[in-house]
DOVOKOL-269627 format. One record per residue: residue in one letter; y, z, x of N, C-alpha, C in turn. Coordinates in steps of 0.1 Angstrom, whole numbers, padded with zeros to 4 digits, always signed. Atoms other than C-alpha are relative to their C-alpha. Layout:
<kemis>
AYZXYZXYZX
...
</kemis>
This chain:
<kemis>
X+0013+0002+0007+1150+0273+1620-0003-0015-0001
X+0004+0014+0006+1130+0242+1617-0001-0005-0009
X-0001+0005+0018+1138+0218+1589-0011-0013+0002
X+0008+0008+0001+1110+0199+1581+0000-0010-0015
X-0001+0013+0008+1109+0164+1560-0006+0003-0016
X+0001-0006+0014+1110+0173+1523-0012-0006-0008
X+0014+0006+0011+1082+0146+1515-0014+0008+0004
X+0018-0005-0003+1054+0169+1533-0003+0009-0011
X+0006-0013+0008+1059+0196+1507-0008-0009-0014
X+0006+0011+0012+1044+0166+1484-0013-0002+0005
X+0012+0007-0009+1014+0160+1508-0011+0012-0001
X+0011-0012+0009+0982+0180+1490-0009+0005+0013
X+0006-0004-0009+0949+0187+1511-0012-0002-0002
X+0016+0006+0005+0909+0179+1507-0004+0018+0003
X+0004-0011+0002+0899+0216+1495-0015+0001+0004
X+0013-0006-0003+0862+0211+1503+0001-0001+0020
X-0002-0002-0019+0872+0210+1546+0005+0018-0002
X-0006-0013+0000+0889+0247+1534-0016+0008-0007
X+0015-0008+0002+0853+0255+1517-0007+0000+0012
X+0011+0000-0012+0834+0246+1549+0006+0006+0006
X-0002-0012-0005+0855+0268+1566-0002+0014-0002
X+0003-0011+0007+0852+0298+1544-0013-0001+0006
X+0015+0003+0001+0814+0289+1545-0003+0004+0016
X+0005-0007-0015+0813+0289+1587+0004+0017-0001
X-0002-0014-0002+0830+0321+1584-0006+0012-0002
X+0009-0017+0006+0810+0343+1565-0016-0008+0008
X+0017+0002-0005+0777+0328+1584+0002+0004+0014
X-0004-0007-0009+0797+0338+1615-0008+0017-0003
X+0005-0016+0004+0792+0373+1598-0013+0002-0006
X+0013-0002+0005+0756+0369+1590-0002-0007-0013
X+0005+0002+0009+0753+0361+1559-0003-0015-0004
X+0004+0012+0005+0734+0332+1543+0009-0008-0008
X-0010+0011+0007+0752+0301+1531-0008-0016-0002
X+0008+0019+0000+0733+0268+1517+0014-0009-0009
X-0016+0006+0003+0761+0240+1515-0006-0009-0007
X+0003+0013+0009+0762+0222+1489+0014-0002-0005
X-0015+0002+0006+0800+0215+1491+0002-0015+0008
X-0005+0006-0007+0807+0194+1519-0008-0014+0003
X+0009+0010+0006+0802+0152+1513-0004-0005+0013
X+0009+0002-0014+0782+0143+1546-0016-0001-0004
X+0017-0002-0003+0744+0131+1548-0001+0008+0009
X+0007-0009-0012+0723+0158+1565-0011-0007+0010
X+0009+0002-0010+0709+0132+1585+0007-0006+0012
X-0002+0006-0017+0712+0116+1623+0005-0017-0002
X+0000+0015-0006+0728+0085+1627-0007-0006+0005
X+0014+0009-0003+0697+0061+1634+0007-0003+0016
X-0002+0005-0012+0691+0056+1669+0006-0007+0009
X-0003+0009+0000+0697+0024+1675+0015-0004+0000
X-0017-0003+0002+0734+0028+1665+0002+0011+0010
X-0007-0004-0008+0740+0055+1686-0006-0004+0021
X+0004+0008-0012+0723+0034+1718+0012-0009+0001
X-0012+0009-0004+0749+0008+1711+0010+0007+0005
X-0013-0003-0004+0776+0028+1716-0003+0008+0016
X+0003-0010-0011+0761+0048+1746-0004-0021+0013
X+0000+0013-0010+0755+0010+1762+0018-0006-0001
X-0016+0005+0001+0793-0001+1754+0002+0008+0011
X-0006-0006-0007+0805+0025+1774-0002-0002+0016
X+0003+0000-0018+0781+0020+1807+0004-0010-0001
X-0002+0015-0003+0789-0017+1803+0014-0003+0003
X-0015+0004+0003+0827-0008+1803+0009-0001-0006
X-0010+0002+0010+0842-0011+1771+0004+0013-0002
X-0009-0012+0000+0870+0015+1778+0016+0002+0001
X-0017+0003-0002+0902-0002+1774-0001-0004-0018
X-0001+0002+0015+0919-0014+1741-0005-0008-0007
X+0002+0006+0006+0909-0032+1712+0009-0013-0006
X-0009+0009+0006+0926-0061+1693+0001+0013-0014
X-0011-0008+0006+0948-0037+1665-0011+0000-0012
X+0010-0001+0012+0923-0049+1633-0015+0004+0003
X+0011-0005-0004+0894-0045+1657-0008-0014+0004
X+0005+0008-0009+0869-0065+1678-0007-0016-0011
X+0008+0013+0013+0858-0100+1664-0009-0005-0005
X+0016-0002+0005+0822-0099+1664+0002+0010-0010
X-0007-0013+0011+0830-0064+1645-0004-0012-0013
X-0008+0008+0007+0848-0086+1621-0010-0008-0009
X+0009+0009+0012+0824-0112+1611-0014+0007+0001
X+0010-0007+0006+0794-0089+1611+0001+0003-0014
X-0005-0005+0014+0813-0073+1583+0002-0010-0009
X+0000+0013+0005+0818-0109+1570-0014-0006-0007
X+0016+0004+0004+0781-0116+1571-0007+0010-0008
X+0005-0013+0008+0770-0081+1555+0009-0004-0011
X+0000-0001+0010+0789-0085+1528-0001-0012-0013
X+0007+0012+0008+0779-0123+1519-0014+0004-0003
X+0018-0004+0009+0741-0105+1520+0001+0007-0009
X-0002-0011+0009+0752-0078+1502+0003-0005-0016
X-0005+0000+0013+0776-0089+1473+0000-0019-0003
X+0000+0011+0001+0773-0130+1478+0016-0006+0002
X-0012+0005+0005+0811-0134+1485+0003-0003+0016
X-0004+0007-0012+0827-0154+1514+0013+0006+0005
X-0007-0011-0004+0850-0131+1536+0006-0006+0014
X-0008+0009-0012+0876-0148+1566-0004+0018+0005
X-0001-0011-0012+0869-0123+1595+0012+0008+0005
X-0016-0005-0003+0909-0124+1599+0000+0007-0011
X+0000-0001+0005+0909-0112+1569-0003+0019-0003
X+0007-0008-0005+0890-0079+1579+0009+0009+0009
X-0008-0006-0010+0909-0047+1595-0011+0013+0001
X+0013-0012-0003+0888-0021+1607+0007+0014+0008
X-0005-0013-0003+0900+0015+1610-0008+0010+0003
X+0009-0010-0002+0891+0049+1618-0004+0008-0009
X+0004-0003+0014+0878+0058+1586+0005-0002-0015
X-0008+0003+0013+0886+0053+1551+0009+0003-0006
X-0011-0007+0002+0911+0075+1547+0014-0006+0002
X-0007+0012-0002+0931+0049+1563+0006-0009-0003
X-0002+0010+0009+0930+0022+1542+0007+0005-0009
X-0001-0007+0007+0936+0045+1517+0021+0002-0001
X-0021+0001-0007+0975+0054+1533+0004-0012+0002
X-0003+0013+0002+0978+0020+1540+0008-0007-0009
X+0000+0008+0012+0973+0005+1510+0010+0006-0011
X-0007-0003+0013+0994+0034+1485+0012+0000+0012
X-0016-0006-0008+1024+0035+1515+0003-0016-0001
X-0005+0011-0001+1026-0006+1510+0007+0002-0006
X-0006+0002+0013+1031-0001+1474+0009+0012-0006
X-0003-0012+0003+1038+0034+1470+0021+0007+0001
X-0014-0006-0005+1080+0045+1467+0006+0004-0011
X-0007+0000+0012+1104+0059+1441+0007-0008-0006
X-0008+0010+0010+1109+0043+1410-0015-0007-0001
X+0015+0006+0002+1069+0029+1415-0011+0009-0007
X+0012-0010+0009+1037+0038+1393-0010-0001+0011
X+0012+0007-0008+1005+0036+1412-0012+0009-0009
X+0015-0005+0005+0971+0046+1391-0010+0003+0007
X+0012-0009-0007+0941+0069+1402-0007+0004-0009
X+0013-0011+0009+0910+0085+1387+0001+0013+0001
X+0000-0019+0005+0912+0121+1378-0014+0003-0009
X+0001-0006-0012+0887+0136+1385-0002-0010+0008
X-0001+0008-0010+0890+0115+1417+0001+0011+0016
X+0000+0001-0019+0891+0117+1461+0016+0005-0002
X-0017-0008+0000+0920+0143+1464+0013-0010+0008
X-0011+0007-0010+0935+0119+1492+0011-0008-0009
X-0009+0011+0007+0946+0092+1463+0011+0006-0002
X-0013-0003+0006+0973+0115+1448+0007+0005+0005
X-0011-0003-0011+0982+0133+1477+0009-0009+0012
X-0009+0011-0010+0993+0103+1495+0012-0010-0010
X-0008+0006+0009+1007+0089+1462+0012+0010-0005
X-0008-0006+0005+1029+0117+1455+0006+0000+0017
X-0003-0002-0016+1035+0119+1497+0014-0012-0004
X-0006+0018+0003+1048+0077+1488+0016+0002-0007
X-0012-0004+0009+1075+0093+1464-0001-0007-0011
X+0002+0006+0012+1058+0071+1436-0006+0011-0009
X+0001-0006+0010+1047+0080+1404-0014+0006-0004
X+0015+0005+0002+1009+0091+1402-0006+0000-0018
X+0004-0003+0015+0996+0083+1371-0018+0001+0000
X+0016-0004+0002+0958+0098+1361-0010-0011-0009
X+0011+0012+0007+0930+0069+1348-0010+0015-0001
X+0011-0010+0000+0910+0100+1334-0012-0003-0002
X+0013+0003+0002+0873+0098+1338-0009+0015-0012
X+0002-0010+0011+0855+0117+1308-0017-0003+0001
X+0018-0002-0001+0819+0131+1308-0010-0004-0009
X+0004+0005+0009+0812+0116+1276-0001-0016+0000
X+0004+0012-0006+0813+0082+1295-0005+0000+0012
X+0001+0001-0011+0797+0093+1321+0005-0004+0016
X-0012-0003-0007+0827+0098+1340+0003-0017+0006
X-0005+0011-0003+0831+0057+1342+0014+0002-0009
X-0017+0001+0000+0868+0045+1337-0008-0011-0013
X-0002+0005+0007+0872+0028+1302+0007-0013+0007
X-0008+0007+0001+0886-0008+1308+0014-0004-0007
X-0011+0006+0007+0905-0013+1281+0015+0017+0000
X-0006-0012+0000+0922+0026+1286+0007-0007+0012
X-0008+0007-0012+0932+0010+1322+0014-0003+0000
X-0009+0017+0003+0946-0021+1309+0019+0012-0006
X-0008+0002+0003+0966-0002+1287+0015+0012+0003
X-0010-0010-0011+0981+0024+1313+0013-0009+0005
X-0009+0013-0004+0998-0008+1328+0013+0002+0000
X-0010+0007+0002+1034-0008+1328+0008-0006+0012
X-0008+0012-0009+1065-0026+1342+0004+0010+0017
X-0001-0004-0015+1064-0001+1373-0013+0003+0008
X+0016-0002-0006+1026-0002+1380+0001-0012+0013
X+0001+0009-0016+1023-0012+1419-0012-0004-0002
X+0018+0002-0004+0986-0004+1422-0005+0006-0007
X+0012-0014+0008+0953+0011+1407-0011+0001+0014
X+0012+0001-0012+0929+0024+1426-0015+0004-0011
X+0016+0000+0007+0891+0022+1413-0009+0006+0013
X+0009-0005-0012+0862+0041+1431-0014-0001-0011
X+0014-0004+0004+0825+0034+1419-0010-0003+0013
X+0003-0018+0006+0803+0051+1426+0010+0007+0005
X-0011-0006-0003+0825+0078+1427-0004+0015+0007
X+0000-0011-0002+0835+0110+1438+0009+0006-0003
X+0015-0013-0001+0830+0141+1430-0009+0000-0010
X+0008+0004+0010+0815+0126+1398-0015-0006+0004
X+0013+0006+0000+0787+0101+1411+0001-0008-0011
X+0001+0011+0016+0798+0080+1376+0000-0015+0009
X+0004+0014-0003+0789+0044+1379+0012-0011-0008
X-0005+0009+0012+0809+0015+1361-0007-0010-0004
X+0011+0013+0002+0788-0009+1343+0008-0012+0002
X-0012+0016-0002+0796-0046+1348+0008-0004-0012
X-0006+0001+0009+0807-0050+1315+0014+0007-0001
X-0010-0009-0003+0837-0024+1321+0011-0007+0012
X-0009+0012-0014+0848-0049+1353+0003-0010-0003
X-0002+0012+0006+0845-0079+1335+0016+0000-0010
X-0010+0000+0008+0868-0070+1309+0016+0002+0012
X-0009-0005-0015+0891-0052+1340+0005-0011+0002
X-0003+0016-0008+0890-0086+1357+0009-0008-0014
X-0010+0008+0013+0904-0106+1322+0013+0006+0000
X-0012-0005+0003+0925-0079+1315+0019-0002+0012
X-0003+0003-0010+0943-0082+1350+0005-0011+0001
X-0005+0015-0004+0951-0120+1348+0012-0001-0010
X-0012+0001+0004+0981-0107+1326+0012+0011+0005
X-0011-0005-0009+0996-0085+1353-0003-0005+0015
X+0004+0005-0011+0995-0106+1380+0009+0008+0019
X-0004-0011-0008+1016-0080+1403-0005+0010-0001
X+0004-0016-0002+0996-0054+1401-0014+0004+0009
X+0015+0000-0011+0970-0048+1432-0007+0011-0003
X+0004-0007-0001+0944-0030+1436-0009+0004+0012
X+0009-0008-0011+0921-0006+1457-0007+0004-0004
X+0019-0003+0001+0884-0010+1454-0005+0010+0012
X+0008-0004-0013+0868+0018+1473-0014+0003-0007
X+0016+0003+0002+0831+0012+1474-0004+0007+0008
X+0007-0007-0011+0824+0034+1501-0019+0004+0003
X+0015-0008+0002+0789+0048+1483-0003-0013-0006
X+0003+0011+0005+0783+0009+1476-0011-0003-0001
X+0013+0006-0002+0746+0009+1487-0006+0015-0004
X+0009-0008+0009+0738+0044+1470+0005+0000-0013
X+0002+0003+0019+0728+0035+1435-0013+0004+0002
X+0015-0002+0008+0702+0048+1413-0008-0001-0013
X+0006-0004+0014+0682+0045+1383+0000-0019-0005
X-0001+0014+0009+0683+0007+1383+0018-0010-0001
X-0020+0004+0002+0725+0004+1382+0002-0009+0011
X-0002+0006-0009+0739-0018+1403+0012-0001+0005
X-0013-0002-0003+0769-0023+1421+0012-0016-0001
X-0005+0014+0002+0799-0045+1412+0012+0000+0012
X-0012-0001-0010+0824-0054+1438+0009-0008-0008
X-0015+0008+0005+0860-0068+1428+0000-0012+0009
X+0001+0011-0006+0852-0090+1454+0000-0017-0007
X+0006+0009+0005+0831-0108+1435+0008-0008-0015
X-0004+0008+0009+0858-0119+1409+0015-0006+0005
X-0011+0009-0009+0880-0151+1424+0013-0001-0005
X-0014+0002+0005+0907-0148+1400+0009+0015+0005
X-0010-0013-0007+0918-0113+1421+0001+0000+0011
X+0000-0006-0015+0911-0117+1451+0010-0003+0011
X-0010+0000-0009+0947-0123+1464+0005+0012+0000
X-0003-0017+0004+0956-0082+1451-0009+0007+0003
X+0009-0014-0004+0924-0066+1458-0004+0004+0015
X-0002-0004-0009+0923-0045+1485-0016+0009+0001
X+0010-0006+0000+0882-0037+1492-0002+0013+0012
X+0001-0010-0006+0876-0003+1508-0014+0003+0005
X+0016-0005-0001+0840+0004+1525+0000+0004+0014
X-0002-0005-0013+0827+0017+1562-0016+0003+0000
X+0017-0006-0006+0797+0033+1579-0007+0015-0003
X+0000-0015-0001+0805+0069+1573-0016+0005-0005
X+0012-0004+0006+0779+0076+1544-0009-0011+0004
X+0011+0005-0006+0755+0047+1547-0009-0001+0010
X+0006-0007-0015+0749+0055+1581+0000+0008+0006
X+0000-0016-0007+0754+0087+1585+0008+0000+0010
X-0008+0007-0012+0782+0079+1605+0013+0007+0002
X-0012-0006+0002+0810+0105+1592+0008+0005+0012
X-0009-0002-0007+0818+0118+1625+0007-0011+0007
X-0003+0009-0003+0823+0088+1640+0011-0004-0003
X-0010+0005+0008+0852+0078+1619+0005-0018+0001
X-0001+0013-0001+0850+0043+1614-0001-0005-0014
X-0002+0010+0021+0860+0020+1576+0007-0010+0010
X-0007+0012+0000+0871-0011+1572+0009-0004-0012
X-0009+0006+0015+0893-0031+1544-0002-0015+0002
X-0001+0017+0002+0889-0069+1534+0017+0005-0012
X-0014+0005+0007+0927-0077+1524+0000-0009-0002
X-0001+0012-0001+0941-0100+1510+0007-0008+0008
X-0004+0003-0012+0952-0124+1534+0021-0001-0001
X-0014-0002-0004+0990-0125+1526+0003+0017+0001
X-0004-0013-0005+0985-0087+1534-0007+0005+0010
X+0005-0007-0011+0964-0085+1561+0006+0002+0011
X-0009+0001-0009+0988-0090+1589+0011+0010+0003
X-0010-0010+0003+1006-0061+1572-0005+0011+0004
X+0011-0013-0005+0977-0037+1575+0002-0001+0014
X+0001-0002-0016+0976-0048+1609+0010+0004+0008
X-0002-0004-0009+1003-0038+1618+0005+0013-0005
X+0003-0014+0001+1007-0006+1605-0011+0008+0008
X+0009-0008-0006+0973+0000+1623+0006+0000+0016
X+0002+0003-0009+0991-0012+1656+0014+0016-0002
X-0009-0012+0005+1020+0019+1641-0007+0013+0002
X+0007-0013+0002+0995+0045+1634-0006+0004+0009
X+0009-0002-0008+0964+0041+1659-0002-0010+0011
X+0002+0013-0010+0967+0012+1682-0012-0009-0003
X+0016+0003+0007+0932+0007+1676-0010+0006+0000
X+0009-0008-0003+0896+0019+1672-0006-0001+0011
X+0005-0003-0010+0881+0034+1698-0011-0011+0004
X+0012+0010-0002+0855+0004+1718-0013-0001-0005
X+0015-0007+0006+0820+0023+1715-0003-0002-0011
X+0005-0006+0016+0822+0032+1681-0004-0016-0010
X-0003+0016+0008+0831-0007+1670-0015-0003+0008
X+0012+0008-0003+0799-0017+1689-0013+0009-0006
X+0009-0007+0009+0782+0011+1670-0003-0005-0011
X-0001+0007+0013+0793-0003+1639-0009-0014-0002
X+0006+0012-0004+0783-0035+1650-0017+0001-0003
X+0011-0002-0005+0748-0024+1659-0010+0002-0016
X+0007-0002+0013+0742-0010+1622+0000-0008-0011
X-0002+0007+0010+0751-0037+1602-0010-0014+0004
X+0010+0013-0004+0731-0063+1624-0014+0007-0002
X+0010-0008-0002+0704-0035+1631-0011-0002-0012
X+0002-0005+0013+0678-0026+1608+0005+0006-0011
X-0006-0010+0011+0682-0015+1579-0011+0011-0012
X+0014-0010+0008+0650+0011+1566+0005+0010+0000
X-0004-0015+0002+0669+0039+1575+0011+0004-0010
X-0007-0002+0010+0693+0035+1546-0007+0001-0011
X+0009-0002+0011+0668+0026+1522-0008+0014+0000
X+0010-0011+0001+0648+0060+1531+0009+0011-0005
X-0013-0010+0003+0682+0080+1529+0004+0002-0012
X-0006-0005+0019+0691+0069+1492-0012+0001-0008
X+0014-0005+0005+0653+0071+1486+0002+0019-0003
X+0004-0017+0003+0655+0110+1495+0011+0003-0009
X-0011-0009+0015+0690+0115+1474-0007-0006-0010
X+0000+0004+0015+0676+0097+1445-0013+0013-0003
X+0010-0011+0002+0647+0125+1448+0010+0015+0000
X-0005-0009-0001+0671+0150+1454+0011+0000-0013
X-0005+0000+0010+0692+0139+1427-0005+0006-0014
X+0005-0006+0006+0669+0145+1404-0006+0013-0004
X+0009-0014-0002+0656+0177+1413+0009+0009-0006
X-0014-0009+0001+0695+0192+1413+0006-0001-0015
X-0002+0005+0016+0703+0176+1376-0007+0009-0011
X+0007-0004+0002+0671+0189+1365-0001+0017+0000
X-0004-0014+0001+0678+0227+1378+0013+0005-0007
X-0014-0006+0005+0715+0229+1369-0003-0003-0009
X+0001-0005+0010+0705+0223+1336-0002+0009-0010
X+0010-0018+0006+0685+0255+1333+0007+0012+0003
X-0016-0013+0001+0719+0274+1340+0003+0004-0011
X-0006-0004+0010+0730+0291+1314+0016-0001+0002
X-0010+0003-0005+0763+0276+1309+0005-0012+0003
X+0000+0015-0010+0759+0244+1331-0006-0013-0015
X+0003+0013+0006+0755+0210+1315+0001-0013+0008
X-0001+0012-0012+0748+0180+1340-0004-0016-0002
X+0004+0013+0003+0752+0144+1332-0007-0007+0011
X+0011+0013-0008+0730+0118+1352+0010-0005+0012
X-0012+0003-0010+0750+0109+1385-0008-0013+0006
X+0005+0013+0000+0743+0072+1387+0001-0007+0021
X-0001+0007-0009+0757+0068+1425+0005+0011+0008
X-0004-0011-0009+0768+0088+1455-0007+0006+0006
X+0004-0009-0003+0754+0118+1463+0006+0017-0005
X-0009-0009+0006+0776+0141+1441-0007+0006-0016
X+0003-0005+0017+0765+0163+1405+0012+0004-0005
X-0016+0000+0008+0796+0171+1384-0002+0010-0011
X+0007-0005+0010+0780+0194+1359+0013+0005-0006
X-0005-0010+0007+0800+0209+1331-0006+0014-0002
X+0001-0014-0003+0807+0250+1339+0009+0009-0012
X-0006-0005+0012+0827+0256+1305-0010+0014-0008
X+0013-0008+0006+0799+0276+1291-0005+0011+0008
X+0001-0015-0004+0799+0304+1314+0017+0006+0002
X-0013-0008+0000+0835+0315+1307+0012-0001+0014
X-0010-0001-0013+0849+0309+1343+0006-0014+0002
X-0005+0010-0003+0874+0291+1357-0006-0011+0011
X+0002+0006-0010+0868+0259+1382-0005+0008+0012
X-0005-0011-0014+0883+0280+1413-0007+0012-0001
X+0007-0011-0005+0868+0311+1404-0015+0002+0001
X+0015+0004-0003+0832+0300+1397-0003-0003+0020
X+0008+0005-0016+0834+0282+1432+0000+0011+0009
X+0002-0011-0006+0847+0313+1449-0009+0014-0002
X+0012-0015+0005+0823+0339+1435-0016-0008+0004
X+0014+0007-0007+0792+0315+1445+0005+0003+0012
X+0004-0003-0016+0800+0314+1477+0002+0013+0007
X+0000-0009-0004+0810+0346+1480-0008+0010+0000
X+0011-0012+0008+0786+0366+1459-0012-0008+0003
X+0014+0001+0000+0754+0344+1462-0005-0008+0011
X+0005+0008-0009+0757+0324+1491-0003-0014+0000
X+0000+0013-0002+0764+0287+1480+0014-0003+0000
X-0009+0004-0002+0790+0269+1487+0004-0019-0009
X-0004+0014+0011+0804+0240+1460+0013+0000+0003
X-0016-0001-0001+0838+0229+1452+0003-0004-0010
X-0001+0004+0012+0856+0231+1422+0007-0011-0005
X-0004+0017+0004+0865+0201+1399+0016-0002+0002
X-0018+0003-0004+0904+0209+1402+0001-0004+0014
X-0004+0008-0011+0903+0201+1435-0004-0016+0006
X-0003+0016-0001+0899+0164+1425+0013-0006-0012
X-0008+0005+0009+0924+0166+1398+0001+0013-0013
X-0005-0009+0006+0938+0184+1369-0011-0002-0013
X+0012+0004+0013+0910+0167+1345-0019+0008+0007
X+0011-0009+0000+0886+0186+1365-0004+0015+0001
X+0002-0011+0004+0892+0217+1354-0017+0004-0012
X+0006+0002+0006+0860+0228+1336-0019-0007+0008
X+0011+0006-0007+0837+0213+1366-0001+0004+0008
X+0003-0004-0015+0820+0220+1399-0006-0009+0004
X+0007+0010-0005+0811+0196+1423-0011+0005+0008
X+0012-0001-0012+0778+0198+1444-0006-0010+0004
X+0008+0010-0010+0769+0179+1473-0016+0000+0000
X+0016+0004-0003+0729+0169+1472-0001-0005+0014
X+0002+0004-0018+0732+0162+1511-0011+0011+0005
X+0006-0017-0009+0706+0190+1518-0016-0002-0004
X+0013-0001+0007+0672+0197+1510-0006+0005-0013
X+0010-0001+0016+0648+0197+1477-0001+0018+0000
X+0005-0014+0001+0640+0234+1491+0011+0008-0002
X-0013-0008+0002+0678+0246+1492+0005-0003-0009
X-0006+0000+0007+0687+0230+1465-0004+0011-0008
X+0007-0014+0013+0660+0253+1444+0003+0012+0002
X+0001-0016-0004+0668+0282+1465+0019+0002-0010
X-0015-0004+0004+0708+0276+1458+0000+0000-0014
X-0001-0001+0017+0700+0271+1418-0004+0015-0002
X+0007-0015+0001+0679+0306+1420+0010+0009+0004
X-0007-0007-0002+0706+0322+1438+0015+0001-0012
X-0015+0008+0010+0736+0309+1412-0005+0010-0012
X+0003-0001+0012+0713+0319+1384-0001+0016-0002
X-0001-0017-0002+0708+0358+1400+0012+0003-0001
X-0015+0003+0000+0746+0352+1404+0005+0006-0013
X-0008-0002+0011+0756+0349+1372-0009+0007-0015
</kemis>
């Protein structure tokens, strides 16, 4: 018999890729399914971006990369995020992987081993705890509560802190919530922080440039007394519609970039040529087709907020960023898991429940707004005959 490595039975799984299968399957068998599980824009990668990559290729670029990734790459991403957040970014500095998920292992397998803490958001991105409990570290939960609009308390953080805390990881806007952090919540963060000066972290900003209602976005970047610990996480996936592609990046700090790199020269040798000059293409490119994209979620957000409230049952706080609702489901008696599987079985939507971001999201159901104004109304009508 095959004996397999005792830390995989530690290594979790992203339950909504096991809803989108469920979901193809029964549409295999006819029946109707509007997704509102799985986090992906329903739109096209803008043109223009996928020209670049379709010219890389005739031009040649079909051999390797440099290990962090190409150097124009590099300082594009340098220059976007001086327009972006105002902060000055060494290109070396800059590793560029095949998606976020990446950084992600990375960053908790630096710090991550027995006898180590490492902090996460619950509800949070299933990956954090399954790679932190993968690590043989300790995971400890930064609970997000719906009565703060699922932002992270600062001073609750701070005072998680102890003498085996490696890392935290922070995600605004988030997921499966869409909670925002105000600046005032970072600020403090940031103070608090300059009395554990070993303790790094992992900003992922991924949904950096969808905000709504006026909120804005804070990067860790942008505060100089961390930026030798913080480990910024972003990419092209959502902004550009770009998810199959698989392409993120990380700004490290520089006594750890050389570390990432070569883990990435460990894991993937490098990213694929094309796709880096894709990337390339979108960050120099225009940019209207982002702005029209978190135009339509901010219309779509609204619409979905607005229905799931008229559930009997359902209660839906305001989802400041993303593309994600989070609604409290306490109020119709069901569990997370079984709500999610009786929608999609019985009425033909497909969500995913809040335990499968964490144990604090028992009591919740996430739904993707990646879809249309017309399915969303149809999937609230069907939910509502449902139940």
């Amino acid at each position: 018999m095959l004996q397999l490595a005792s830390n995989l039975k530690r290594l979790g799984t992203e339950t909504a890729f096991e809803v989108l299968a469920r979901a193809a399957a029964l549409e295999a068998q006819g029946k109707s399914i509007i997704n509102l599980g799985i986090g992906q824009p329903d739109f096209k990668t803008p043109p223009h971006i996928v020209e670049a990559a379709i010219k890389a290729l005739r031009d040649g670029h079909h051999g390797y990369t440099p290990a962090n990734g190409i150097l124009p790459l590099r300082e594009a991403v340098a220059a976007d995020l001086h327009r972006r957040h105002g902060v000055e970014v060494d290109p070396d500095n800059v590793v560029v992987v095949p998606g976020g998920k990446v950084t992600m292992f990375f960053a908790i397998l630096m710090f991550g081993e027995p006898g180590a803490e490492i902090m996460y958001p619950d509800p949070g991105f299933p990956i954090y705890k399954s790679v932190i409990d993968y690590s043989g570290a300790k995971a400890v939960p930064i609970v997000l509560r719906e009565d703060k609009e699922f932002a992270f308390s600062a001073a609750e953080v701070l005072a998680q802190i102890g003498p085996r805390t490696r890392l935290i990881i922070i995600n605004s806007p988030a997921n499966p919530t869409g909670g925002t952090v105000p600046r005032a919540e970072w600020d403090k963060l940031a103070e608090g922080l300059a009395r554990h000066p070993g303790v790094a972290i992992l900003s992922d900003e991924i949904y950096s440039q969808m905000l709504y209602g006026g909120r804005e976005h804070v990067s860790l970047l942008q505060y100089p007394q961390l930026r030798d610990r913080v480990i910024m996480l972003d990419g092209w996936s959502k902004t550009y519609a770009m998810t199959g592609w698989r392409l993120g990046f990380a700004v490290w700090p520089e006594k750890l970039a050389a570390t990432a790199t070569r883990l990435a020269v460990n894991c993937h040798s490098c990213v694929n040529a094309p796709t880096q000059f894709a990337g390339m293409a979108a960050l120099t490119g225009p940019q209207d087709m982002v702005g029209t994209m978190v135009s339509a979620f901010d219309e779509r957000r609204r619409v979905i907020v607005s229905e799931l409230n008229q559930i009997p049952g359902f209660r839906c706080v305001d989802p400041g960023g993303a593309f994600y609702a989070f609604p409290n489901i306490e109020g119709t008696g069901k569990t997370a898991r079984d709500l999610q599987n009786l929608l999609l079985e019985e009425a033909g939507v497909a969500t995913v429940a809040g335990t499968a971001f964490g144990d604090y999201g028992e009591g919740y159901i996430r739904f993707s707004y990646a879809n249309s104004v017309e399915n969303i109304r149809e999937a609230v009508k069907r939910i509502k005959n449902c139940l």
